[in-house]
RODO-2510 file (C-alpha; in nm, 4 decimals, decimal comma):
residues 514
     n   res          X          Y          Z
     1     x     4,7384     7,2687    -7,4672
     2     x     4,5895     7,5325    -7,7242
     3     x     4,2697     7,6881    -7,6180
     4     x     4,0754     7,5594    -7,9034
     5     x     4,1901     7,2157    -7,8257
     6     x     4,0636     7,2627    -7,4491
     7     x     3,7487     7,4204    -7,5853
     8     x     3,6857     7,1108    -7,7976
     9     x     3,7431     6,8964    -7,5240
    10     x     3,5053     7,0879    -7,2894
    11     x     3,2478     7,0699    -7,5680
    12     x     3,2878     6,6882    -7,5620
    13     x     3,2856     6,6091    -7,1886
    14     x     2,9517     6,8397    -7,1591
    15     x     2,8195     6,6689    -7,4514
    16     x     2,9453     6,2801    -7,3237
    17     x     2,7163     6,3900    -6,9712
    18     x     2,4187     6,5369    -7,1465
    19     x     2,3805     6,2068    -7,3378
    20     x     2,4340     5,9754    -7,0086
    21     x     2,2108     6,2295    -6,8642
    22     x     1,9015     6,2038    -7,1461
    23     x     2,0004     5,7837    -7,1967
    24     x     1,7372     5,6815    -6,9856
    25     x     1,4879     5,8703    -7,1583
    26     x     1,5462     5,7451    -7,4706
    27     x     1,5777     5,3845    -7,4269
    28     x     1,2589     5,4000    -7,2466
    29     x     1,1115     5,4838    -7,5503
    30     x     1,1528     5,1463    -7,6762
    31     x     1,2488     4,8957    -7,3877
    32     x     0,8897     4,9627    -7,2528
    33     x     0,7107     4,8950    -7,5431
    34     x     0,9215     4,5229    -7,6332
    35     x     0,7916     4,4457    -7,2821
    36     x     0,4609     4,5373    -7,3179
    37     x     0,3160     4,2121    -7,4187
    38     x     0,4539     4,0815    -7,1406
    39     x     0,3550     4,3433    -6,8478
    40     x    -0,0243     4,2929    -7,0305
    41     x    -0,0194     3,9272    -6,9586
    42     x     0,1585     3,9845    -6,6321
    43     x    -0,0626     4,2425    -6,4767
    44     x    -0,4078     4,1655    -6,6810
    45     x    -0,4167     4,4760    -6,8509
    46     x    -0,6072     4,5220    -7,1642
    47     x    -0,4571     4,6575    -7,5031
    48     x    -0,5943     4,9741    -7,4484
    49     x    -0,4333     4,9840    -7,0783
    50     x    -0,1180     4,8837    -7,2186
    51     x    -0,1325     5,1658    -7,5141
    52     x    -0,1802     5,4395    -7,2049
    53     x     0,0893     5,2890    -6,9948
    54     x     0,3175     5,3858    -7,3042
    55     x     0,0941     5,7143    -7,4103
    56     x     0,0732     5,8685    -7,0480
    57     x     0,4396     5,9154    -7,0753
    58     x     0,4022     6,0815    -7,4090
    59     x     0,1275     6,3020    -7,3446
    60     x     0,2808     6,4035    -6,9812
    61     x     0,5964     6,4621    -7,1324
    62     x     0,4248     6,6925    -7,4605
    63     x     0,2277     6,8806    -7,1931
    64     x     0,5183     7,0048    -7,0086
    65     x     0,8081     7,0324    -7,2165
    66     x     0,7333     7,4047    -7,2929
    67     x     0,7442     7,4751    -6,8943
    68     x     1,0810     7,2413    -6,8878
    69     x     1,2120     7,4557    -7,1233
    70     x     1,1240     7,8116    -6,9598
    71     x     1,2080     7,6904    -6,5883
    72     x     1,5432     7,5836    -6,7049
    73     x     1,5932     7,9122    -6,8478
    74     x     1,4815     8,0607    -6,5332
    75     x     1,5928     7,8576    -6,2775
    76     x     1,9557     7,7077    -6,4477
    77     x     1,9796     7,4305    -6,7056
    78     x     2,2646     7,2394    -6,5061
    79     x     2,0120     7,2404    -6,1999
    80     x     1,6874     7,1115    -6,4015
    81     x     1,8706     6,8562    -6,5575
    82     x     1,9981     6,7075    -6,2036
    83     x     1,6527     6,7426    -6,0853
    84     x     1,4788     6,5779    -6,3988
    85     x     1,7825     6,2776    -6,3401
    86     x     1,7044     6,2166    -5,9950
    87     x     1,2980     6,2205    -6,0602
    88     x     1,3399     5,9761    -6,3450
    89     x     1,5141     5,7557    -6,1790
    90     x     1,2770     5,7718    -5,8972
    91     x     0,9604     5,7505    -6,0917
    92     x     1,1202     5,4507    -6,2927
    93     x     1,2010     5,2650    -5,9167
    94     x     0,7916     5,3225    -5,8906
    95     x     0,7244     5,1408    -6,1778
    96     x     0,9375     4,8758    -6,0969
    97     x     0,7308     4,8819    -5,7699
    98     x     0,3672     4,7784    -5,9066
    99     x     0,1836     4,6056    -5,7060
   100     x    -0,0103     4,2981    -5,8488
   101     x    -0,3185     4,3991    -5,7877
   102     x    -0,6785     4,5617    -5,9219
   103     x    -0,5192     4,8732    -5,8578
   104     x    -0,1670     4,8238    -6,0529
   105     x    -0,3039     4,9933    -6,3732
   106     x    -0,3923     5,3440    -6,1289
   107     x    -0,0249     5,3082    -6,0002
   108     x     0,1619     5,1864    -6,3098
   109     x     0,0168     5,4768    -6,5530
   110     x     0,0411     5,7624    -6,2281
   111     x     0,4058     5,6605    -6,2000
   112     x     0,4531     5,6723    -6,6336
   113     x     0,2902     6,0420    -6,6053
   114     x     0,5645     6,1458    -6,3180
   115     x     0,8567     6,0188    -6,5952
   116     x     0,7062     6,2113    -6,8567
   117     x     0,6992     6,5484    -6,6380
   118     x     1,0556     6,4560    -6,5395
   119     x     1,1452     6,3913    -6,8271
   120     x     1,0205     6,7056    -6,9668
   121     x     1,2044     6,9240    -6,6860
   122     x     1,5724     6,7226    -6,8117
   123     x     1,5572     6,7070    -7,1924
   124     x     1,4928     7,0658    -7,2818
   125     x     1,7843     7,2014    -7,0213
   126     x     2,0178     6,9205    -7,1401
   127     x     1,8873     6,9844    -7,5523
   128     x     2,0150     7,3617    -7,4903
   129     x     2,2765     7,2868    -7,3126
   130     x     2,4354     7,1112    -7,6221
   131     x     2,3545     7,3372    -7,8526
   132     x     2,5177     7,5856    -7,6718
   133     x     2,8155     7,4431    -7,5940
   134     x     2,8897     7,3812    -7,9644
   135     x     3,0987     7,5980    -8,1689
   136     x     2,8434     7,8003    -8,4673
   137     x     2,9952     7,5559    -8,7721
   138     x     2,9679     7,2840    -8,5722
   139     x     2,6258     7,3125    -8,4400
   140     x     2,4651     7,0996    -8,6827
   141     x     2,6949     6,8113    -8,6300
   142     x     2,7135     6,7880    -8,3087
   143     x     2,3059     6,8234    -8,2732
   144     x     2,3364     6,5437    -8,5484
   145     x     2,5546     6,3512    -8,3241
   146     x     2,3570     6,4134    -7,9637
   147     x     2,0658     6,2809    -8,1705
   148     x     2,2696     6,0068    -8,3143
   149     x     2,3766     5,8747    -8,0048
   150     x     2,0507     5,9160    -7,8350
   151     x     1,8703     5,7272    -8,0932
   152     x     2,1676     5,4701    -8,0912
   153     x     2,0252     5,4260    -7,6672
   154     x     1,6856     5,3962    -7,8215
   155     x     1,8405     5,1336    -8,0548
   156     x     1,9631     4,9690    -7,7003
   157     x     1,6485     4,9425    -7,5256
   158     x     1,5369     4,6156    -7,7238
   159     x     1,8822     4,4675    -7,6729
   160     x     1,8078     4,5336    -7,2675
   161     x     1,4734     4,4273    -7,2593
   162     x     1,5190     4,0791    -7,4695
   163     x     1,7760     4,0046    -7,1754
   164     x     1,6062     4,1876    -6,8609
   165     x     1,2247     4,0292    -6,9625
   166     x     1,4390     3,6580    -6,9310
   167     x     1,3986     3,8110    -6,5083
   168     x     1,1052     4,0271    -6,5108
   169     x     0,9437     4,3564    -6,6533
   170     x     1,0410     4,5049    -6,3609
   171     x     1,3795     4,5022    -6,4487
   172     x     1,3222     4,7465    -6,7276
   173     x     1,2472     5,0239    -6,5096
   174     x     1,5050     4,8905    -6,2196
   175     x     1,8063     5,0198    -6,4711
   176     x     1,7818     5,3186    -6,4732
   177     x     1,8599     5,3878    -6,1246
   178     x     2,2218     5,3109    -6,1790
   179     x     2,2386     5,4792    -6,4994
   180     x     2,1372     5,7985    -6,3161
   181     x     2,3706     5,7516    -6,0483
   182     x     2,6064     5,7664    -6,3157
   183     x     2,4216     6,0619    -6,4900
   184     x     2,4200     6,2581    -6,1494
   185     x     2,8435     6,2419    -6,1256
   186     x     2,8995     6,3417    -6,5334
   187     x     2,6578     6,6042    -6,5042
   188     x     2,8288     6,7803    -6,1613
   189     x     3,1353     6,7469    -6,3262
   190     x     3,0546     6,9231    -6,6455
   191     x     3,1856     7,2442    -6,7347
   192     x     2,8590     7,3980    -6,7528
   193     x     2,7245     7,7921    -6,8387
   194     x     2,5281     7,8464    -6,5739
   195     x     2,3976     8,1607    -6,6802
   196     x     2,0164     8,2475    -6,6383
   197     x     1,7367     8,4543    -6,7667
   198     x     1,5221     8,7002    -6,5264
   199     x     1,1668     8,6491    -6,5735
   200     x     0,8516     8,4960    -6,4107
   201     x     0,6781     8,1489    -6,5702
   202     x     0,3746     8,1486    -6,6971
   203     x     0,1991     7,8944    -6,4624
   204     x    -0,1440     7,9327    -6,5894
   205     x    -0,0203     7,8682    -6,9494
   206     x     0,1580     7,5769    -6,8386
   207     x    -0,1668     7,4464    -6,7266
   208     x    -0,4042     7,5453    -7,0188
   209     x    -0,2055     7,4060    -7,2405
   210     x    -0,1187     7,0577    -7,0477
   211     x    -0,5013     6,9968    -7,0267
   212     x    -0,5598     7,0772    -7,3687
   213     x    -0,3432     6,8172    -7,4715
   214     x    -0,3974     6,5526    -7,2741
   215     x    -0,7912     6,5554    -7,3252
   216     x    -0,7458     6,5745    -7,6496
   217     x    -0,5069     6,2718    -7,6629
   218     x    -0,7528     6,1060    -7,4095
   219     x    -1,0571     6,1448    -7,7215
   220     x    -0,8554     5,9869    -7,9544
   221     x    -0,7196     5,7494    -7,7464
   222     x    -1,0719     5,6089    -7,5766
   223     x    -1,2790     5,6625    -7,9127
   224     x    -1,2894     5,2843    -7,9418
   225     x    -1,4085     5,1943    -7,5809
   226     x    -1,6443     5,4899    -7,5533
   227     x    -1,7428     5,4857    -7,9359
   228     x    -1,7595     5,8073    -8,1917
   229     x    -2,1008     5,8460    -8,1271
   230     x    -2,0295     5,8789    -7,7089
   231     x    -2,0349     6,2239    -7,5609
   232     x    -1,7286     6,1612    -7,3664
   233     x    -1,5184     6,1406    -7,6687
   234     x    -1,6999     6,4408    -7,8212
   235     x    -1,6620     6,6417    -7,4936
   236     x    -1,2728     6,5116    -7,4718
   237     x    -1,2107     6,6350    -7,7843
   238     x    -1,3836     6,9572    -7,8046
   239     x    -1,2503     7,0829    -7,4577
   240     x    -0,9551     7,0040    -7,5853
   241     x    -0,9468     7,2064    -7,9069
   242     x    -1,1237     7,4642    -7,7096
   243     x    -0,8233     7,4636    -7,4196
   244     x    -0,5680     7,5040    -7,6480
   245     x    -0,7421     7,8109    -7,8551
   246     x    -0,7789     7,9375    -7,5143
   247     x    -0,4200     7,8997    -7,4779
   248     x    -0,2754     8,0539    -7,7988
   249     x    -0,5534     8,3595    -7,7052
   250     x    -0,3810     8,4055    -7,3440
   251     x    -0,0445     8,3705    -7,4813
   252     x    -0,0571     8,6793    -7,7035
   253     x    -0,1155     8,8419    -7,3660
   254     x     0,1007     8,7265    -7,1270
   255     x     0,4710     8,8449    -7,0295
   256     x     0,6454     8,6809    -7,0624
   257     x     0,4528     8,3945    -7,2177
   258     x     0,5204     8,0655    -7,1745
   259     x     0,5534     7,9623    -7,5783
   260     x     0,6235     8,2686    -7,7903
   261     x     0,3636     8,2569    -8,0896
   262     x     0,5855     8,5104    -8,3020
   263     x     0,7979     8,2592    -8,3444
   264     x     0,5590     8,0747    -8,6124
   265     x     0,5849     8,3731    -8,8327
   266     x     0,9232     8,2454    -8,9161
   267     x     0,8480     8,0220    -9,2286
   268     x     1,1833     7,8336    -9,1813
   269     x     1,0408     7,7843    -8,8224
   270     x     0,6851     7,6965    -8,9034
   271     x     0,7539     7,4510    -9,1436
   272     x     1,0662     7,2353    -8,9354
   273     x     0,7848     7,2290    -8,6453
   274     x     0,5353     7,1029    -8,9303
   275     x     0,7882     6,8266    -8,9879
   276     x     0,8296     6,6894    -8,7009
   277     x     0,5091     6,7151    -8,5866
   278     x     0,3845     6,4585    -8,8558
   279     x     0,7441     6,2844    -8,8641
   280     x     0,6935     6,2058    -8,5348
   281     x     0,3210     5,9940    -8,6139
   282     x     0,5755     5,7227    -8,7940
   283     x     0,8315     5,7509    -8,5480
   284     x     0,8139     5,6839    -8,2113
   285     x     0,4529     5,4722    -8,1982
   286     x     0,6871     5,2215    -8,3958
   287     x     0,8595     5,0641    -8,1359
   288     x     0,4808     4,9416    -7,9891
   289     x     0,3191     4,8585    -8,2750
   290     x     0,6083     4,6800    -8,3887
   291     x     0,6623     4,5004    -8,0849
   292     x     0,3264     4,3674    -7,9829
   293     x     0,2574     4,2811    -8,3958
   294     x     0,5431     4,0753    -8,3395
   295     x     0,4192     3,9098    -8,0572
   296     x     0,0708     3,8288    -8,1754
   297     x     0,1331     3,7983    -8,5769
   298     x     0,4830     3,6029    -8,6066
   299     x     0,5147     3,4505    -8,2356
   300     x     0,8005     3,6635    -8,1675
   301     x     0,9554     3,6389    -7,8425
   302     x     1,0655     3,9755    -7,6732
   303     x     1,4411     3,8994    -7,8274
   304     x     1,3384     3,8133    -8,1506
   305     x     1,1135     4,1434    -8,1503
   306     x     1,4269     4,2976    -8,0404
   307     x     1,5983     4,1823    -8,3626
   308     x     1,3140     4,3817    -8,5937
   309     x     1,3438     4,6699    -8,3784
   310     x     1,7321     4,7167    -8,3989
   311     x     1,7117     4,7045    -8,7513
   312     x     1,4805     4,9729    -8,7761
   313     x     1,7206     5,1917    -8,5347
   314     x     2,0733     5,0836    -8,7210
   315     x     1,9163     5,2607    -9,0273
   316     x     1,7817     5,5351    -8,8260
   317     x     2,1734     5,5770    -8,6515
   318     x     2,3352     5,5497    -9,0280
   319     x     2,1705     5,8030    -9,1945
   320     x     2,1495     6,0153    -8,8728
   321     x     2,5302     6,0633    -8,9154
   322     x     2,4569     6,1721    -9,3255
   323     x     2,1967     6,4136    -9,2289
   324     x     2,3928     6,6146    -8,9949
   325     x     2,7077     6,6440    -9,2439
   326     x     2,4693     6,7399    -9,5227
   327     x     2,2288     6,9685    -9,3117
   328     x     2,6054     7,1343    -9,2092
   329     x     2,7157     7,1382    -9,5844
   330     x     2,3466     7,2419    -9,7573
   331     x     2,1277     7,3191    -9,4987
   332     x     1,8336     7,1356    -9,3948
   333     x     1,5801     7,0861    -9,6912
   334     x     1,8203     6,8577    -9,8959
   335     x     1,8109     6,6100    -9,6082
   336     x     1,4567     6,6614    -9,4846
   337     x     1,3311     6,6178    -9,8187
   338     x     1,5288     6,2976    -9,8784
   339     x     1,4502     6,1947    -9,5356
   340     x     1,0650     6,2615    -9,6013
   341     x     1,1591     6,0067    -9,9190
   342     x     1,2959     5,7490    -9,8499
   343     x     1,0753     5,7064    -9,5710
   344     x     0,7507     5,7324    -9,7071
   345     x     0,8962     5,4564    -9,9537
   346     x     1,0582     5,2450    -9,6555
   347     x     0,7272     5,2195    -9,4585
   348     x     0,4896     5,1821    -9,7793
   349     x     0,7319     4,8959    -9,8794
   350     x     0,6939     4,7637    -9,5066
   351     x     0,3185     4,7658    -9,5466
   352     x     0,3186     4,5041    -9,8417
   353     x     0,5413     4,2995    -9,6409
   354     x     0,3640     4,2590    -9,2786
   355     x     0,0510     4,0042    -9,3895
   356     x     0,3513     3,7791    -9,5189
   357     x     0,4024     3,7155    -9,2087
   358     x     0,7292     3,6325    -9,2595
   359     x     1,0326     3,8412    -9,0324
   360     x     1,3002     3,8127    -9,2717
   361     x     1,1002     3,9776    -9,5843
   362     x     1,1070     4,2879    -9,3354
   363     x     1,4295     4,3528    -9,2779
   364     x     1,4924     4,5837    -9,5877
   365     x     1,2068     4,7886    -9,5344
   366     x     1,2364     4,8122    -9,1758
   367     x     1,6222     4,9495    -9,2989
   368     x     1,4737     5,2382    -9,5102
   369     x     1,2055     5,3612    -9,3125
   370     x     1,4505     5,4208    -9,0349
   371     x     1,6663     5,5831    -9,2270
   372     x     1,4307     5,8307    -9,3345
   373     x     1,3596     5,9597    -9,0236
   374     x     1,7157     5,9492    -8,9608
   375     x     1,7821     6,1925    -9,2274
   376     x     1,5298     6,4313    -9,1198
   377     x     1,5204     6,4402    -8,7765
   378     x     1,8388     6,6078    -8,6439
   379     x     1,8465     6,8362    -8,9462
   380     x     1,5032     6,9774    -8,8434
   381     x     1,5419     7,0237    -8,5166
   382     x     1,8259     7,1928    -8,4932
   383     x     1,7284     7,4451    -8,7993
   384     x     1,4265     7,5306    -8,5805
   385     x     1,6592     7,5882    -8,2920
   386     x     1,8822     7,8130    -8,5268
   387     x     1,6212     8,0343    -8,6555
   388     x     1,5199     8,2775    -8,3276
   389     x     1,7896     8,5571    -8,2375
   390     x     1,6080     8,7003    -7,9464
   391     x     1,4573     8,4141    -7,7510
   392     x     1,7005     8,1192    -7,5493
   393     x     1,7783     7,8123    -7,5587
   394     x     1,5990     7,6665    -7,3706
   395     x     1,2719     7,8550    -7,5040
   396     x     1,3042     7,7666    -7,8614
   397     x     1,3708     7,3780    -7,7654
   398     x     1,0934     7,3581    -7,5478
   399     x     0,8350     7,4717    -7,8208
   400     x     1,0364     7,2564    -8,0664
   401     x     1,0251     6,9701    -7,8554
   402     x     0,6492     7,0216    -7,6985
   403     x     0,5343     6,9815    -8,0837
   404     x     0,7577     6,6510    -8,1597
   405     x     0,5957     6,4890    -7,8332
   406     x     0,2245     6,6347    -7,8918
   407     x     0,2982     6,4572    -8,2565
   408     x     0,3768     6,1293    -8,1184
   409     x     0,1231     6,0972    -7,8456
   410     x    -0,1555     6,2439    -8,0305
   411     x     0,0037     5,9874    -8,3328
   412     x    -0,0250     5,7112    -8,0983
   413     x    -0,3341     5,7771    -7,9884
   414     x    -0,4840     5,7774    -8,3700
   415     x    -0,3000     5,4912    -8,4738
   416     x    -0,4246     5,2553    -8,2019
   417     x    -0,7908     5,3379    -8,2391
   418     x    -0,7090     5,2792    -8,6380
   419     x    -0,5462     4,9677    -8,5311
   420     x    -0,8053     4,8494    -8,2941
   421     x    -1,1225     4,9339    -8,5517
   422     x    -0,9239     4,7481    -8,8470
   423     x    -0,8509     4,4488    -8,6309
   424     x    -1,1987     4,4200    -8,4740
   425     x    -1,3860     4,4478    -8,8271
   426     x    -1,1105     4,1816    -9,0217
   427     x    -1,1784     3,9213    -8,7524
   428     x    -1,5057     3,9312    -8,6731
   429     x    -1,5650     3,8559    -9,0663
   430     x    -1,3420     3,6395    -9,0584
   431     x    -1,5117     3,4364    -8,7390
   432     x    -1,8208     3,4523    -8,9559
   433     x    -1,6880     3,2738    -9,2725
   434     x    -1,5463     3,0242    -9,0649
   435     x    -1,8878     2,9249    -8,9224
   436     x    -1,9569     3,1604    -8,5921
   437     x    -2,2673     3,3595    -8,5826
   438     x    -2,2245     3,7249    -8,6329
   439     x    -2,3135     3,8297    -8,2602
   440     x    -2,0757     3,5276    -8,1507
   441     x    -1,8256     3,6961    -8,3409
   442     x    -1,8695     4,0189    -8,2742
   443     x    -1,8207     3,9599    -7,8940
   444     x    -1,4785     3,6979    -7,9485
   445     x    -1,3507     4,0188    -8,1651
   446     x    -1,4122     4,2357    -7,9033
   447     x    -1,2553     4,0603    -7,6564
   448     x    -0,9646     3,9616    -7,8636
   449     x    -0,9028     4,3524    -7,9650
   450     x    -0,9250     4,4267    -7,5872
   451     x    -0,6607     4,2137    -7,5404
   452     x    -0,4682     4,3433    -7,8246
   453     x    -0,4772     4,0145    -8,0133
   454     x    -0,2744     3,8218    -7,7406
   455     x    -0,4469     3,4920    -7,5455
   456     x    -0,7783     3,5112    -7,7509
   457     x    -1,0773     3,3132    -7,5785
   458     x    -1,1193     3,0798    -7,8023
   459     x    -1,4002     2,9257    -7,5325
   460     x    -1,6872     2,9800    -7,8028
   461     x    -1,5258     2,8358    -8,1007
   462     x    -1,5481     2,4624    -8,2185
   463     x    -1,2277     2,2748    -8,1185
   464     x    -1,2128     2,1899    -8,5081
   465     x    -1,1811     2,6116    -8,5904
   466     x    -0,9742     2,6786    -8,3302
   467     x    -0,6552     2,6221    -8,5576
   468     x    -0,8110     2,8662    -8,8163
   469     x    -0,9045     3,1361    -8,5665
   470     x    -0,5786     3,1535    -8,4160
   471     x    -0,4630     3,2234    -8,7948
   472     x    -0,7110     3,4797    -8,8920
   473     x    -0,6050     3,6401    -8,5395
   474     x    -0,2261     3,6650    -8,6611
   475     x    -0,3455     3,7933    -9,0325
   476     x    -0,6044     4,0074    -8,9032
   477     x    -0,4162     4,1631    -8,6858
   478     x    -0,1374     4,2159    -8,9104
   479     x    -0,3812     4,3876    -9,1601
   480     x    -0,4179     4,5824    -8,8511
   481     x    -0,0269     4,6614    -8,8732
   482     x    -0,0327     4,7347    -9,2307
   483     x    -0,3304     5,0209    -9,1679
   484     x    -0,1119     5,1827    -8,9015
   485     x     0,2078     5,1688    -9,1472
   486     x    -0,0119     5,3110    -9,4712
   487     x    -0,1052     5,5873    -9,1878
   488     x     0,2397     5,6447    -9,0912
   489     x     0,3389     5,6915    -9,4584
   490     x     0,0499     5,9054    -9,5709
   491     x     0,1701     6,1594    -9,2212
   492     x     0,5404     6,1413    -9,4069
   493     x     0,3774     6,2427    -9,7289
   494     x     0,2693     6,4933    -9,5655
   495     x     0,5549     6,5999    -9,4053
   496     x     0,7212     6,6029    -9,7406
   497     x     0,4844     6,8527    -9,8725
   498     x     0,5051     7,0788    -9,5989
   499     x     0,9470     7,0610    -9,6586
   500     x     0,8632     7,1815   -10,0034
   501     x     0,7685     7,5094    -9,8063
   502     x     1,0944     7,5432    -9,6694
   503     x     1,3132     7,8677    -9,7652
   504     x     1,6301     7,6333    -9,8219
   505     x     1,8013     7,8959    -9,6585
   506     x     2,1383     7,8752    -9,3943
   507     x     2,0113     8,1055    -9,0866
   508     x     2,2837     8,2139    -8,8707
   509     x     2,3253     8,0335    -8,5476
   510     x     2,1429     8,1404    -8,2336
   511     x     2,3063     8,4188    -8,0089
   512     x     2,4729     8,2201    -7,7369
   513     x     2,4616     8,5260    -7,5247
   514     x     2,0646     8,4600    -7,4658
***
């Protein structure tokens, strides 16, 4: 055997256990979000509950990817990775564990913050590890490929959770613990470069920065309990703008920091992370909004919401696959800016389709949009990663990464309270046309947008109306959906004008030596 051929098939074998390893991640993404109608109803959680069980995990995992991605530098990628395995799968076995009781939303969203933090220690040690393990041409297809195959798990997650929800919600959480057993074995068994940087971690900008995001996600996020005129939400929102100025002013000052602010002077750099900061708004919030829209708009059971879903990923895996071969070929503005395309046109098409209310005349759309991220995603990410000589792996990934998850929680956060006000408003008027004083109907909306639209009270309506309520609740709400997907499309657009800044250039491939 030649030693190229036994490189190649180390590159493989450590790229086959980083994706086992990062699986559980990913389909989480989306398995937990088909059963959240479902745990809502199960646990008597309100919409707004149910958005944070999802969002904890985002904003926890955004907060501390930057420290994932410096301790693995520090401490060894191979041994954060193990350690961010084993505290998944632990974390995910608490979930499971929710007790049925006043308390379960306390435990249920504590135990979704530990996965995100775990999560954050394993992806940026396994992301670097797979970029370094590829040869220099090859880098963009094979960062093309981990992607593709990670997204193709996030394509699995409804598939799971149509069949695990025919047990229990539970059961969602309950599989990863043998998919990290598995992880665990692969990822001992990898041929590994354990090779570390010297260096202390910047603690205290670990924690500016973690409660600068998170209270500002929590202001978005609570706007439409506490209202836009509350001083909570003002206060949230503030302190967290403040927090991370704070941050970015400590930065310049510590050494080593924890995120390297130099970095943004790169153009090429600068505008990838603008990409997939708004990118990430329209990407991973879809797999909620999708799902519970399903539920409450169509009557969608959790497989037939699956079915939706997987179309939006089998798009998203087919032009993942084009991306990386022309990112490799052209670079990465050819394929961001068609990604940035042919989403914006996938999801404004998939806006004029969702007060149909008909499944089927969403299947095309749902096709495009996902391949527009598809085309954009890998590409961008790894020409971030490729642009820094003198910082690591693990480093560059855990900025890149820390701005994709601040994206999508601070996304999610937006497009809820968007979703909630647009439902609320729609129904109520359309309570009062159907006969309901406007108080009366202001406090049925209410309640039905707490619940997210699911098992409205109909208790003060006529029996004769109740027929036409429980339509205007599946319209309304899906005039919710289509605000959320002209939002999504509008953060694309902007995306798209943001690629037009890139240099188009091929930067050479990071230093593996770092």
């Amino acid at each position: 055997m030649s030693d190229q051929t036994r490189t190649a098939g180390m590159s493989v074998l450590v790229l086959v256990s980083m994706i086992l390893a990062v699986s559980m991640s990913f389909i989480d993404q989306t398995i937990v979000a088909i059963a959240s109608p479902d745990l809502q109803r199960d646990l008597g959680l309100t919409s707004n509950q149910g958005e944070w069980v999802i969002n904890a995990y985002l904003v926890a995992l955004a907060a501390t990817f930057a420290l994932g991605g410096r301790v693995a530098d520090v401490w060894g990628a191979r041994r954060m990775v193990l350690i961010g395995v084993a505290g998944f799968a632990v974390t995910s076995a608490l979930c499971g564990a929710t007790p049925d009781t006043s308390w379960a939303e306390t435990w249920l969203i504590a135990a979704r913050t530990a996965q995100g933090v775990f999560a954050a220690v394993l992806l940026p040690a396994a992301i670097s590890i797979v970029y370094g393990a590829a040869p220099p041409e090859r880098r963009g297809r094979s960062m093309a490929m981990f992607f593709g195959l990670t997204g193709a798990f996030t394509a699995l997650g409804p598939i799971l959770g149509s069949y695990l929800l025919e047990w229990s919600w539970r059961t969602i959480f309950w599989i990863n613990l043998p998919v990290a057993a598995a992880a665990l074995v692969t990822v001992a068994l990898a041929p590994i470069d354990e090779r570390r940087r010297t260096g202390r971690i910047d603690w205290l900008g670990a924690a500016i920065v973690a409660a600068g995001m998170a209270l500002s996600v929590v202001g978005f996020s609570q706007a439409t309990e506490w209202g836009w005129g509350s001083v909570r939400t003002w206060a949230c929102l503030a302190g967290g703008a403040g927090l991370l100025v704070l941050f970015a002013g400590v930065e310049r000052r510590r050494r080593p920091p924890l995120i390297r602010l130099d970095i943004f002077r790169l153009r090429g750099f600068r505008v990838d992370s603008g990409v997939l900061f708004f990118a990430m708004i329209a990407f991973v919030p879809v797999s909620y909004f999708l799902s519970v829209y399903a539920s409450v708009s169509l009557g969608f059971d959790a497989a037939d919401a699956s079915h939706l879903l997987l179309l939006y990923f089998l798009g998203f895996l087919i032009a993942a696959q084009v991306g990386g071969r022309i990112f490799d070929a052209r670079g990465a503005k050819p394929t961001i800016l068609l990604g940035c395309v042919t989403a914006v046109a996938g999801y404004v098409w998939w806006a004029t389709q969702v007060t149909t209310l008909d499944g089927s005349a969403q299947h095309h759309p749902l096709l495009l949009a996902g391949a527009g991220i598809g085309f954009l995603l890998g590409p961008s990410s790894a020409d971030a990663v490729s642009r820094t000589h003198d910082a690591s792996y693990g480093e560059v990934t855990g900025i890149n990464q820390t701005i994709r998850n601040y994206g999508s929680a601070l996304g999610f956060a937006v497009l809820g309270t968007l979703a909630t006000h647009v439902f609320t408003d729609r129904f109520s008027s359309s309570l009062v046309r159907l006969g309901l004083g406007r108080s009366t109907a202001d406090e049925l909306a209410g309640r039905a947008a707490s619940g997210g639209g699911t098992g409205t009270d109909l208790g003060d309506v006529p029996a004769s109306a109740r027929g036409a309520v429980e339509r205007a609740v599946a319209h309304d709400f899906a005039v919710g959906m289509r605000a959320v997907l002209i939002a999504m499309a509008v953060a694309l657009a902007v995306a798209f004008v943001i690629a037009l800044r890139h240099p188009g250039d091929r930067p050479a491939q990071l230093d593996t030596t770092g």
